[in-house]
C-alpha positions, 0 to 999 in steps of 0.5 A, a space after each residue: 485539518 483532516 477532511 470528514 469522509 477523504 479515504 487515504 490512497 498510496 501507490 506501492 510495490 507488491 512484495 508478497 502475494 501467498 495468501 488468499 485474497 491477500 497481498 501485502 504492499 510495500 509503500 515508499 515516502 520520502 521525509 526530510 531530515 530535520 538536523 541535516 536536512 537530507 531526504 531519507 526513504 522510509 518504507 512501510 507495509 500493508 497488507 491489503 485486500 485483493 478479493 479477486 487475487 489478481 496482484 503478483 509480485 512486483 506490480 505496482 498497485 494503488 491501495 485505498 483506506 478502508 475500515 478494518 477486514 481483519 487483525 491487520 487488513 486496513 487496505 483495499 486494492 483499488 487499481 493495478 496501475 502496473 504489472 510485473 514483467 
C-alpha cells in the first residue's frame, strides 16, 4: 500500500560531482536471494539536484523524491550527513 503524499529518501554515496548544480548518487540495498537465500548488494545511481553545489566526491548524502527536473533528475539533495575527508 502506498501512503498519498510520503516522498521516498535514500542515503547514498557521491560518485561524481562535474556537473553544475548536479551530482550523481550511488544508493546500496540489500536484497535476499530467493533459491539460496543469500543476501546479495544491488547499487543504483541518481543523479540528483544539489542547487548550491555543495556535495563532493565520496560525501555521503540523504537524496529526496521529487518531481521530474529534468530527463534524468528525479532527486533533490536534502542533507550532507557526511563529508569527504
Amino acid at each position: 500500500m502506498k501512503v498519498q503524499g510520503m516522498k521516498r529518501q535514500l542515503v547514498g554515496m557521491v560518485v561524481r560531482d562535474m556537473m553544475d548544480k548536479t551530482v550523481v548518487v550511488q544508493v546500496e540495498r540489500l536484497v535476499k536471494h530467493k533459491l539460496y537465500k543469500k543476501y546479495i548488494k544491488r547499487r543504483g545511481k541518481f543523479a540528483v539536484h544539489d542547487k548550491n553545489n555543495s556535495c563532493r566526491i565520496g560525501d555521503k548524502v540523504l537524496i529526496t523524491e521529487s518531481r521530474p527536473l529534468s530527463k534524468t533528475k528525479r532527486w533533490r539533495l536534502s542533507k550532507i550527513l557526511e563529508k569527504a575527508v
